[in-house]
TORVEX-206113 format. One record per residue (C-alpha): residue in three letters; x, y, z. Coordinates in nm, 4 decimals. Layout:
<rs>
+-------+----------+----------+----------+
: marti :       px :       py :       pz :
+-------+----------+----------+----------+
:   ala :        X :        Y :        Z :
...
+-------+----------+----------+----------+
</rs>
This chain:
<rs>
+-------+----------+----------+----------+
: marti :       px :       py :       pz :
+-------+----------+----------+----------+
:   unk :  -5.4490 :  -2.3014 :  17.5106 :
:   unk :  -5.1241 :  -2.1864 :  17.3825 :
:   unk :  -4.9300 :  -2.3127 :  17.6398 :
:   unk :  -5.1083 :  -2.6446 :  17.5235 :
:   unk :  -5.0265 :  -2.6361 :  17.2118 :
:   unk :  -4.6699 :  -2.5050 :  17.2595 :
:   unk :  -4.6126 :  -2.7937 :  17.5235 :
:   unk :  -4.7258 :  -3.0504 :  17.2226 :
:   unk :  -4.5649 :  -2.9727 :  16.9164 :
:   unk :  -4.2263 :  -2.8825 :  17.0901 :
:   unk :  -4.2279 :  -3.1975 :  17.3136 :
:   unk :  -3.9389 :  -3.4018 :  17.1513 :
:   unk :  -4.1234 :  -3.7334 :  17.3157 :
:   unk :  -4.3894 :  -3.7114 :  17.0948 :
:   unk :  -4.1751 :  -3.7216 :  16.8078 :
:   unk :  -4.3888 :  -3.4705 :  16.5456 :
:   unk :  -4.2934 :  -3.4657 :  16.2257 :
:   unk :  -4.2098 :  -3.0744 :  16.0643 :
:   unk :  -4.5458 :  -3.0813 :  15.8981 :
:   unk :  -4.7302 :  -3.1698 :  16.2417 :
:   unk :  -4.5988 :  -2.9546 :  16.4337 :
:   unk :  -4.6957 :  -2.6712 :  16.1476 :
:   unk :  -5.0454 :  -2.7937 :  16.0867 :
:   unk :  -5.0321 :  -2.7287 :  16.5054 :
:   unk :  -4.9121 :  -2.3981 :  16.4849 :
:   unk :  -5.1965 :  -2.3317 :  16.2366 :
:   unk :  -5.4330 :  -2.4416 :  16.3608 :
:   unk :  -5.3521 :  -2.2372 :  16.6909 :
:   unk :  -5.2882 :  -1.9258 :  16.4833 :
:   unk :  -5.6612 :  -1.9649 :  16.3434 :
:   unk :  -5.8134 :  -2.0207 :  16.7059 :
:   unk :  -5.5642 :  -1.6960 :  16.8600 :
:   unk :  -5.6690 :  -1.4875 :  16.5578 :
:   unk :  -6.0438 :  -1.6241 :  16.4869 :
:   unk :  -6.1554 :  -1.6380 :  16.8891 :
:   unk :  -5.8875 :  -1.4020 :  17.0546 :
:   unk :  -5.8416 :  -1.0957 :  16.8814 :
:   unk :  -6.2423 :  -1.0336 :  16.7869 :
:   unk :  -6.2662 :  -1.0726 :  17.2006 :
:   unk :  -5.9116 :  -0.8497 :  17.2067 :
:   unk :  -6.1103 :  -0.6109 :  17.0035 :
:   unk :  -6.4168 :  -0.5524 :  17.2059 :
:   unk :  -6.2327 :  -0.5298 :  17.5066 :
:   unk :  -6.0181 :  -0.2277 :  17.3237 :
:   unk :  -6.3207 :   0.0041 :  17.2806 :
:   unk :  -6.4006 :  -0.0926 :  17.6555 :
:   unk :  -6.3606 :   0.2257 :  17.8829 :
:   unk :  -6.2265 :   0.0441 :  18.2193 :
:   unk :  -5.8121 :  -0.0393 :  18.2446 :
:   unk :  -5.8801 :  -0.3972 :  18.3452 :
:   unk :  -6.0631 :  -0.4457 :  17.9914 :
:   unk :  -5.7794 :  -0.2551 :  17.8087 :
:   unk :  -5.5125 :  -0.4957 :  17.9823 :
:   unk :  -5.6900 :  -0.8247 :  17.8716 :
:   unk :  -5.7027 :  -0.6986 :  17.5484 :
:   unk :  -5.3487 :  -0.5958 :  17.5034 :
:   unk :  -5.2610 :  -0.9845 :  17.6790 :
:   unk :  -5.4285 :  -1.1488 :  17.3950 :
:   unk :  -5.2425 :  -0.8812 :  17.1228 :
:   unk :  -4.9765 :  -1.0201 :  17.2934 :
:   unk :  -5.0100 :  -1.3768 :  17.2285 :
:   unk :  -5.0825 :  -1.2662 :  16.8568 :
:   unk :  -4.7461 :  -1.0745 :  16.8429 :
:   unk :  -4.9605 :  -0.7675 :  16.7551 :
:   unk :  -4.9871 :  -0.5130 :  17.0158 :
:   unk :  -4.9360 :  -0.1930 :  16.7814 :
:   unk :  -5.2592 :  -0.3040 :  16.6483 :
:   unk :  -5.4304 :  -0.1954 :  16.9540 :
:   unk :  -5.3342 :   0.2079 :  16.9860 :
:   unk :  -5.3886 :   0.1926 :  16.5493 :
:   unk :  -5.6843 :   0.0319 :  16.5882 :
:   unk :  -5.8610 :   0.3132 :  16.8098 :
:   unk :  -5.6841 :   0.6043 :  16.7058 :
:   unk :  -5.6340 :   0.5379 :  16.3278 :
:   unk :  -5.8561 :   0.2964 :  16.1823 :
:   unk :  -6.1380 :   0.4255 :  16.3395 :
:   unk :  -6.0970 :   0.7993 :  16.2622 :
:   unk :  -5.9347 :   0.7499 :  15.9028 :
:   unk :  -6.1600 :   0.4122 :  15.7637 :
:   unk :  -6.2740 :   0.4506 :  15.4184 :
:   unk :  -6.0117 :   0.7048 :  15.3440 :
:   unk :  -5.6567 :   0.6853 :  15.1520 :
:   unk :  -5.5375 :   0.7864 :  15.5220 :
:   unk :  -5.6159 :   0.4308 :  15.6452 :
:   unk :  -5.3800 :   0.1071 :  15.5952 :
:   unk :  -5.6998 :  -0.1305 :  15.6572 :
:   unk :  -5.9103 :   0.0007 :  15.4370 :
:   unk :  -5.8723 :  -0.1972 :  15.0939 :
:   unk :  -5.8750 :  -0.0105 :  14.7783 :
:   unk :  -6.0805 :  -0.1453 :  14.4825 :
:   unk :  -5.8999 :  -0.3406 :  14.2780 :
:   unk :  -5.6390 :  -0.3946 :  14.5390 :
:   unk :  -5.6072 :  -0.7715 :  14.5963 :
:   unk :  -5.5815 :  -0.9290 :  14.9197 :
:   unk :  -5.2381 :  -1.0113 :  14.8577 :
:   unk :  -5.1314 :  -0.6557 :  14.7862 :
:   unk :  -5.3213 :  -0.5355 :  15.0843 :
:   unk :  -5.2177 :  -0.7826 :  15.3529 :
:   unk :  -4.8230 :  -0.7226 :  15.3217 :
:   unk :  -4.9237 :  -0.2838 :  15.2784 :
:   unk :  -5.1768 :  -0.3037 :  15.5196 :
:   unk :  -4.9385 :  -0.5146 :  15.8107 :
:   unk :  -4.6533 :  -0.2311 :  15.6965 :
:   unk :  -4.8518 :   0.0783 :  15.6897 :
:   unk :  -5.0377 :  -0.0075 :  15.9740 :
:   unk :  -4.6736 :  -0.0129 :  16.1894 :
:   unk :  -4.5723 :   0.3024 :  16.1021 :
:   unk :  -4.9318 :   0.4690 :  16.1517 :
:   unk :  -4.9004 :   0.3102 :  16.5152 :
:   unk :  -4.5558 :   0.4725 :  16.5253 :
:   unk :  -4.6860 :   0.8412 :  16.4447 :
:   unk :  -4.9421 :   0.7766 :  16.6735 :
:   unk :  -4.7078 :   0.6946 :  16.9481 :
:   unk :  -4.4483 :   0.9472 :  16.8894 :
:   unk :  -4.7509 :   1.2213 :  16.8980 :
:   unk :  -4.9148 :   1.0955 :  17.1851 :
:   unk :  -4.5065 :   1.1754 :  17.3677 :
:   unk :  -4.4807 :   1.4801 :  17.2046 :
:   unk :  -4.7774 :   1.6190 :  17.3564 :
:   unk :  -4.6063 :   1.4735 :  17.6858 :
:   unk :  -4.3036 :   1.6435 :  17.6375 :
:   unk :  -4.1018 :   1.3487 :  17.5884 :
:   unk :  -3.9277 :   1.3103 :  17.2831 :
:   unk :  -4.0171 :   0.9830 :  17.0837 :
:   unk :  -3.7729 :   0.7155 :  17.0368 :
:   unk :  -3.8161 :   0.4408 :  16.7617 :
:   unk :  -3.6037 :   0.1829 :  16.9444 :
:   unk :  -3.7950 :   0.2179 :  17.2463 :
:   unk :  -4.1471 :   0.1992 :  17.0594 :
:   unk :  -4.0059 :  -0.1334 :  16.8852 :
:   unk :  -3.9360 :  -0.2507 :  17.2463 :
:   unk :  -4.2836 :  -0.1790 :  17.3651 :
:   unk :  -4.3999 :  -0.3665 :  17.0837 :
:   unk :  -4.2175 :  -0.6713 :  17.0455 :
:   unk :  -4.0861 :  -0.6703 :  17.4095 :
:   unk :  -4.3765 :  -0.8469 :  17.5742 :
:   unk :  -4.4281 :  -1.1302 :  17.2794 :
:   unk :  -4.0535 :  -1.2548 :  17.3081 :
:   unk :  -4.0702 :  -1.2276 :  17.7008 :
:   unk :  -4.4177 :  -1.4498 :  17.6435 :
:   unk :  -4.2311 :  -1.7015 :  17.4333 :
:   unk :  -4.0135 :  -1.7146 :  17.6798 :
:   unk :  -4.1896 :  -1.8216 :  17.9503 :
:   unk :  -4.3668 :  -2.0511 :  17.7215 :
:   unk :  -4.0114 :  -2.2294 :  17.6603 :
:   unk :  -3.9843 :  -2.2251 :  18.0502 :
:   unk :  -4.2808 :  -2.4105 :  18.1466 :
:   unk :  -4.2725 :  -2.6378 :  17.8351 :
:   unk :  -3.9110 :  -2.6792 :  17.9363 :
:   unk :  -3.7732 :  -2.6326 :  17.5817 :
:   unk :  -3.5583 :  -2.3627 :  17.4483 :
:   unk :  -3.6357 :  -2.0720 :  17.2735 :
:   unk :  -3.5030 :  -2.2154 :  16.9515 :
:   unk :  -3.7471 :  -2.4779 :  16.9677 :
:   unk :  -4.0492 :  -2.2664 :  17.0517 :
:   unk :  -3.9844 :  -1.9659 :  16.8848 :
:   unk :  -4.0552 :  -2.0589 :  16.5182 :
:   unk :  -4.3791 :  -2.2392 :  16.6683 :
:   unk :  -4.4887 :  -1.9289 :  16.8418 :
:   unk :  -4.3829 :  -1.7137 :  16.5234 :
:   unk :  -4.5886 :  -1.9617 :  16.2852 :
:   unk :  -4.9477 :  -1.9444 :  16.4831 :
:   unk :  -4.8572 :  -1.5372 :  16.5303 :
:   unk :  -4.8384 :  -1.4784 :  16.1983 :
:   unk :  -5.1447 :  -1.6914 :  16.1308 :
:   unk :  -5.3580 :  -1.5474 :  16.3370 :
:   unk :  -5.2457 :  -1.1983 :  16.1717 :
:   unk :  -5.3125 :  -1.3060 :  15.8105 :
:   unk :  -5.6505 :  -1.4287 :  15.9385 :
:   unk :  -5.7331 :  -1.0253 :  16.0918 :
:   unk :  -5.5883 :  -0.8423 :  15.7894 :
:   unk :  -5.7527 :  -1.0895 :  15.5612 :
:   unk :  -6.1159 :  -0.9927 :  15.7593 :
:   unk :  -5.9912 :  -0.6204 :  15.7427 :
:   unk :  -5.9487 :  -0.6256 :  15.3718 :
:   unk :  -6.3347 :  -0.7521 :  15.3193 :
:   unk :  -6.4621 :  -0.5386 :  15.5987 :
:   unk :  -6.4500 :  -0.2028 :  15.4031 :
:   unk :  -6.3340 :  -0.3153 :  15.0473 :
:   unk :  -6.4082 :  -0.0376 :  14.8208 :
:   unk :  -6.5888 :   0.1646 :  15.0131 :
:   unk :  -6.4979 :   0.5434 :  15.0056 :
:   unk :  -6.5963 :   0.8645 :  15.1895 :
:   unk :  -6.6720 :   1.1574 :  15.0359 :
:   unk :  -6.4768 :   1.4846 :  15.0324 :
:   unk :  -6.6287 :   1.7734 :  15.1641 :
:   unk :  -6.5169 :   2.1238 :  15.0331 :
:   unk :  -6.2972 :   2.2112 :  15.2694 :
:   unk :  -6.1292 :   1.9438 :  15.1948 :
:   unk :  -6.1696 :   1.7061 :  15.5026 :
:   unk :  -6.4262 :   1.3584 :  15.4701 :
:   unk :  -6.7765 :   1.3711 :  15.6064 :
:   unk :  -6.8573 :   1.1781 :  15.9063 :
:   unk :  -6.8470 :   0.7885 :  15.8978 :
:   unk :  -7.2074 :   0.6564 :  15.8607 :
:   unk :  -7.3312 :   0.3037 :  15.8306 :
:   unk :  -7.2453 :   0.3135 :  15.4172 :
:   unk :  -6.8394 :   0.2925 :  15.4852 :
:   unk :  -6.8558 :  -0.0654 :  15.6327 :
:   unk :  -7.0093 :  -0.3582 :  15.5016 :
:   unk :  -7.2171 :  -0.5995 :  15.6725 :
:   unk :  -7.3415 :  -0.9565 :  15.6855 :
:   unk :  -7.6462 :  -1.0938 :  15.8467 :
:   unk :  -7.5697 :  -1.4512 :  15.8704 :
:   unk :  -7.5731 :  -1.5841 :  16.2254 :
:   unk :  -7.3081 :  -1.8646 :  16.1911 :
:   unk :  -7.0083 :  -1.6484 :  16.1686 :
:   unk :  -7.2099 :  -1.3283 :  16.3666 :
:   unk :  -7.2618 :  -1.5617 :  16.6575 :
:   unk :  -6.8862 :  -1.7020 :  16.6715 :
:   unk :  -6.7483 :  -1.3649 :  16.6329 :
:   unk :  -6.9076 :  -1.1159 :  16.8519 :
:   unk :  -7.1364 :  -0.9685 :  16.5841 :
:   unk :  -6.8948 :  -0.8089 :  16.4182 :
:   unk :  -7.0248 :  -0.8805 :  16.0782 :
:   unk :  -7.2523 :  -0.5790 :  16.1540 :
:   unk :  -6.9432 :  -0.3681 :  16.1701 :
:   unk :  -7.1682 :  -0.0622 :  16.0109 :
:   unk :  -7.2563 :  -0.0171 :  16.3701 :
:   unk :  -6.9682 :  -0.0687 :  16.5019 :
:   unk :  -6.7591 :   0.1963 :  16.3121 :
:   unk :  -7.0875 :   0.4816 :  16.3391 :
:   unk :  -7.1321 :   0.3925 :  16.7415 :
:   unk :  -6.7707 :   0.2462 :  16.8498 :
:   unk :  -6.8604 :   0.2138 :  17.1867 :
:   unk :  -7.2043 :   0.0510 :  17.1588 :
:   unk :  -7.1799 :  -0.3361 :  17.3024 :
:   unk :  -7.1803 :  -0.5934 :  17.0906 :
:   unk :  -7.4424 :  -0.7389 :  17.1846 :
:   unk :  -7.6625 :  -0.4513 :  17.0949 :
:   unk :  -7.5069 :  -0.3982 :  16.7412 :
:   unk :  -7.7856 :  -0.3259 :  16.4487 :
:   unk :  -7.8111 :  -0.3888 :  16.0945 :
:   unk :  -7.8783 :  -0.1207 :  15.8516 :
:   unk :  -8.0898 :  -0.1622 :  15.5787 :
:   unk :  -7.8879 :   0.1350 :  15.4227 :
:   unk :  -7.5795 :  -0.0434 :  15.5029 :
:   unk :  -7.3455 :  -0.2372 :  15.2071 :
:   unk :  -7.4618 :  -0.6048 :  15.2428 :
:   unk :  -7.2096 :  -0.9139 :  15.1388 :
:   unk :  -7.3518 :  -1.1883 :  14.9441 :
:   unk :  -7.1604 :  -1.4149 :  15.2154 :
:   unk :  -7.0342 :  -1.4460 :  15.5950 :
:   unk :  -6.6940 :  -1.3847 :  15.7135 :
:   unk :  -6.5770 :  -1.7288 :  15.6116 :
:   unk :  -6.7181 :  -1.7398 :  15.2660 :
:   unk :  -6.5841 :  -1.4181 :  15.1755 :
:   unk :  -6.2415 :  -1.4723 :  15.3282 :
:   unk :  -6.2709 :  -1.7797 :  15.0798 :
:   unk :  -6.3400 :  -1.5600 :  14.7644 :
:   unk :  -6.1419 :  -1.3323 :  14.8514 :
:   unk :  -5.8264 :  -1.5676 :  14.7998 :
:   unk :  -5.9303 :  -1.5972 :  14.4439 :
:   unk :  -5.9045 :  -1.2274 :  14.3151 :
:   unk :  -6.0630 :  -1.2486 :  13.9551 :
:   unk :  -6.3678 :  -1.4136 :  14.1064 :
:   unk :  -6.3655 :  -1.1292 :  14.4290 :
:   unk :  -6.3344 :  -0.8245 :  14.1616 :
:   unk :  -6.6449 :  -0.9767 :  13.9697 :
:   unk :  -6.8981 :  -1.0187 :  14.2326 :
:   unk :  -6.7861 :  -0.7340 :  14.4415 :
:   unk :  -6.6804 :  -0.4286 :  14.2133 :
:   unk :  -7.0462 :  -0.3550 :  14.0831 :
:   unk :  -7.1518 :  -0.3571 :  14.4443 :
:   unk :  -6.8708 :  -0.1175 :  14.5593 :
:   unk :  -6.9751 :   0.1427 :  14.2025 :
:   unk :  -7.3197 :   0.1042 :  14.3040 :
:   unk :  -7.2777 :   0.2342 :  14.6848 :
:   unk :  -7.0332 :   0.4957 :  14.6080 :
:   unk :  -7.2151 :   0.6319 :  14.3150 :
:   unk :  -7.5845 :   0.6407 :  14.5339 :
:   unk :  -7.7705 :   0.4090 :  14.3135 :
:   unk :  -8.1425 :   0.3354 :  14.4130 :
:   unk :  -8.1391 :   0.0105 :  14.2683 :
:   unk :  -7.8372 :  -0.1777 :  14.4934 :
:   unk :  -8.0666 :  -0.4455 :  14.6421 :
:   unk :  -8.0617 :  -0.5768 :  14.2718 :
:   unk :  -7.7010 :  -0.5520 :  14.2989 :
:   unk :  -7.6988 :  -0.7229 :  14.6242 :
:   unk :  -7.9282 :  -1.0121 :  14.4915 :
:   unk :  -7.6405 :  -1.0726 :  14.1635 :
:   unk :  -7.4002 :  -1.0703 :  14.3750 :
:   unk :  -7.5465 :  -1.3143 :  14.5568 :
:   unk :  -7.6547 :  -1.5202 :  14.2968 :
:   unk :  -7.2914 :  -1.5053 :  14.1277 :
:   unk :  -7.1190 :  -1.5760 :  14.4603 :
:   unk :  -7.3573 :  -1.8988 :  14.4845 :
:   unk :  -7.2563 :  -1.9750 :  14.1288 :
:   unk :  -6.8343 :  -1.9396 :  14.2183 :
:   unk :  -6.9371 :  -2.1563 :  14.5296 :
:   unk :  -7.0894 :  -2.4893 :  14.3602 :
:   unk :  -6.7645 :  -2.4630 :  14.1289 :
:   unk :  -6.5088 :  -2.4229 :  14.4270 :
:   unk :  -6.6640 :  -2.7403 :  14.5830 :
:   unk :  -6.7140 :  -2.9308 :  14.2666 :
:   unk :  -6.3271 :  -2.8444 :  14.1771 :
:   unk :  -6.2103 :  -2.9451 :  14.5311 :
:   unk :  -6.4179 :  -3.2749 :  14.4881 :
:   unk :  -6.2742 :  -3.3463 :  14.1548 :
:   unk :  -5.9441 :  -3.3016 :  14.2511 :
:   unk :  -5.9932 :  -3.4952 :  14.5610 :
:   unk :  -6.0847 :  -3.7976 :  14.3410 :
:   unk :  -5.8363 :  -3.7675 :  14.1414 :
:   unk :  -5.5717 :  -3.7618 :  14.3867 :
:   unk :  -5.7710 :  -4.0592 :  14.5407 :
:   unk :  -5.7299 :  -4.2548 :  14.1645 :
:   unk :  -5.3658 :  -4.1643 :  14.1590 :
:   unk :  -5.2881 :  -4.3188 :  14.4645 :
:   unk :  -5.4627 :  -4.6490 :  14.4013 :
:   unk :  -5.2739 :  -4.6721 :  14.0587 :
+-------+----------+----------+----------+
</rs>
């Protein structure tokens, strides 16, 4: 598919304007990061070698491979702490968290890395963890140039373009996935265990089915290594008023994100019996923002229409 893609848009027969070949490199980055890396990711928590290597292949087409070891090793032991870079803070706005999270989320898979040699007896080496990293996506690009015979200055910004859409399209998923959520502090000063409250979940099949059920990611962070196919939903778990692709929407509109979503995120942290009623505003308010985004997008789409004719 990428090959495909790459072949197209950097073909200088077909004669694509700048804007073509960027819509291309969108839309790739949207199929790479909304099919690949949710299949990337359930191969990671795979126990067999073969799975591992597929996984890091696709990471590799994304341009993302530290996510893989940070993934495991970080995310999954630190979510829902201050210790995490892809847990969102509430109040934090996707675009604060996206730019920390991509950052943070580097240098965690550095200190991860450098331990992991440590132990080993082999003293880490930030130019050779930067290799290992972004080694395998340029040697990828290149052999994309090869067999679409262009050069790497053609291909390269293509391949950067869907890379780092397919990226914004996991962090943005990351930031909604535990927005808000917090565990507590035990007195000894470490968190208590992660339970099916530290994730929130969505039972709508559209974007469950298309995604690997990973919308019941409550599951998923209490039992990492359960299939997805046999993931559960919780009734105890934090529900979203939307799927995946409606909250990724809202969530590109901060004021109306904070609105529906902070009294949710008070009433799980604080224990309140009564967060079904919570659940069902939310809901009720995200249907509300919903009818106005399309009405505004219509409007504006007729008026753009009536500007033309004129």
């Amino acid at each position: 598919m990428t090959y495909t893609y790459t072949r197209v848009a950097c073909d200088l027969r077909n004669n694509l304007s700048l804007r073509s070949r960027a819509a291309l490199a969108v839309m790739l980055g949207l199929r790479t990061g909304g099919f690949g890396i949710p299949v990337a990711h359930e191969l990671l928590h795979k126990p067999r070698r073969l799975d591992k290597a597929i996984a890091n292949g696709l990471l590799t087409n994304v341009c993302y491979l530290h996510w893989a070891d940070e993934h495991l090793e970080g995310h999954h032991n630190n979510v829902a702490t201050p210790e995490d870079p892809a847990s969102s803070r509430k109040g934090e706005s996707l675009y604060t968290f996206v730019p920390r999270c991509v950052v943070q989320s580097f240098v965690s898979a550095w200190r991860i890395d450098a331990d992991k040699l440590r132990r080993q007896g082999i003293t880490p080496s930030r130019v050779k963890f930067a290799v290992k990293m972004f080694g395998p996506p340029i040697v990828w690009s290149a052999i994309l140039a090869k067999l679409a015979r262009r050069r790497m200055r053609h291909v390269l910004p293509f391949f950067a373009t869907q890379a780092a859409t397919a990226i914004l399209l996991l962090e943005a998923i990351n930031y909604i996935e535990h927005y808000g959520l917090a565990r507590a502090t035990l007195p000894d000063g470490s968190y208590e265990p992660v339970n099916p409250t530290h994730s929130w979940n969505s039972a709508h099949w559209v974007t469950n089915s298309m995604l690997f059920k990973l919308q019941r990611h409550s599951d998923h962070h209490t039992f990492p290594q359960r299939p997805y196919q046999l993931l559960r939903n919780f009734e105890e778990s934090p529900q979203m008023p939307s799927g995946y692709l409606g909250m990724v929407a809202l969530a590109c509109f901060p004021p109306a994100f904070f609105r529906i979503m902070d009294p949710l995120v008070d009433g799980y942290n604080s224990g309140e019996s009564d967060v079904k009623e919570l659940e069902a505003r939310a809901g009720a308010r995200f249907g509300v923002w919903s009818c106005a985004l399309f009405c505004g997008v219509a409007a504006a789409q007729q008026a753009a229409q009536y500007a033309r004719l004129r």
